[in-house]
C-alpha positions in Angstrom: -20.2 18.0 -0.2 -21.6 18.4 3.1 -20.5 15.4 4.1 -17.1 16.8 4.2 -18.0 18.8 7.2 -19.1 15.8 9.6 -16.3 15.5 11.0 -16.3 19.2 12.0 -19.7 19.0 13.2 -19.2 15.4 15.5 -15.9 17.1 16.9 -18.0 20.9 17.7 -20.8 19.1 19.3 -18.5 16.2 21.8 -16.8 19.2 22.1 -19.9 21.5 23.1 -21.3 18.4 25.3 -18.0 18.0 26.9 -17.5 21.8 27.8 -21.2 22.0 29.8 -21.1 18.7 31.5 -17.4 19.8 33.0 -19.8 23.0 33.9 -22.4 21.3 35.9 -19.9 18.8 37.3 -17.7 22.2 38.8 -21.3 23.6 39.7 -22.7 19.9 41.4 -19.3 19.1 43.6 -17.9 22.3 43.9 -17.3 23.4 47.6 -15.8 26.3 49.3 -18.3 29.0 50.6 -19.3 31.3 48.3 -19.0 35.3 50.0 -19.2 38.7 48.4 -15.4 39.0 47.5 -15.8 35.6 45.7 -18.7 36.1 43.6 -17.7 39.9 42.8 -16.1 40.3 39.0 -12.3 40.3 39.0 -10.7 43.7 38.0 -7.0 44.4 37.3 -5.4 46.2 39.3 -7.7 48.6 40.6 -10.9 49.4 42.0 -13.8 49.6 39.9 -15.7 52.3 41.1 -13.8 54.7 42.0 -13.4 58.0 40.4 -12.3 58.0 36.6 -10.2 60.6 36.5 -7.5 58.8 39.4 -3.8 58.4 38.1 -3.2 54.4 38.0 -0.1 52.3 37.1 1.1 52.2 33.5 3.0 49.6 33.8 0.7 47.1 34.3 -0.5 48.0 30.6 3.0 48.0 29.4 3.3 44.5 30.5 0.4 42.9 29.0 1.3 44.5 25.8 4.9 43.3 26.2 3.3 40.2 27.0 1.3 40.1 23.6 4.0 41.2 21.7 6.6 38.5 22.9 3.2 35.3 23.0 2.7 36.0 19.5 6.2 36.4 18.3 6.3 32.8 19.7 3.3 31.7 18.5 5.1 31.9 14.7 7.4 29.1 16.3 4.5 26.6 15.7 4.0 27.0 11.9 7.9 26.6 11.8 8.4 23.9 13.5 5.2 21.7 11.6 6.8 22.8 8.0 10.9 22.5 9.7 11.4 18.8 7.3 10.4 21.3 3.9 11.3 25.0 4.7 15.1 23.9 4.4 18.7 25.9 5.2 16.9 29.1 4.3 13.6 28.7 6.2 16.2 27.5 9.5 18.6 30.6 9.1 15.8 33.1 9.1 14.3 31.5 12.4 17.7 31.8 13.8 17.5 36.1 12.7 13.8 35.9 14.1 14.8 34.0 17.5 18.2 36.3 17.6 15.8 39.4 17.3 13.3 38.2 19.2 15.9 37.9 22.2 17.7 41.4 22.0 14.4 42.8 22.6 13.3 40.6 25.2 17.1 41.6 26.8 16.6 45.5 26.0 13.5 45.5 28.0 14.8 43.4 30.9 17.1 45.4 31.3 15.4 48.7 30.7 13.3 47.5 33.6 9.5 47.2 32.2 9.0 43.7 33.2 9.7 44.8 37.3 6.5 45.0 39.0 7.7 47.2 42.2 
């Protein structure tokens, strides 16, 4: 029975080898000089350390959770078009209601205006 999982384990560790030695290759020939604003973490939108209680953007959040929203609507696209030869007229009209709502919304907020970044 274990045996059934080797393939799982050869593919985790090439994939685990692979993933460092592209590390240590970035780390061993990377150039560029390396300054404070380079090696600082990267924050969205705002400073870090500042005061808590400061009034920021909202609609920075409203995009990324538009974002989400719309990438994994899409993402169901991929189970769909794997099982498209089995799931038939029925499976193909209710990706057409799912793509068809999927696009009025993506037209209602367009136009509403919450993906402008001004």
């Amino acid at each position: 029975m274990l045996a059934d999982y080797a393939p799982v384990l050869i593919f985790l560790l090439v994939a685990g080898v692979f993933g460092v030695v592209m590390l240590a290759l970035g780390f061993v020939f990377g150039r560029g000089q390396k300054d404070v604003s380079k090696l600082s973490p990267y924050e969205c939108g705002f400073e870090a350390f500042e005061d808590t209680r400061m009034r920021f953007d909202v609609r920075y959040y409203l995009v990324a959770i538009l974002f989400i929203i719309f990438d994994l609507e899409i993402a169901f696209l991929v189970p769909w078009a794997v099982a498209l030869d089995r799931v038939g007229v029925v499976g193909i009209v209710a990706m057409g209601v799912f793509l068809a709502i999927l696009v009025v919304g993506f037209i209602y907020e367009w136009r509403k205006g919450a993906l402008e970044w001004d």
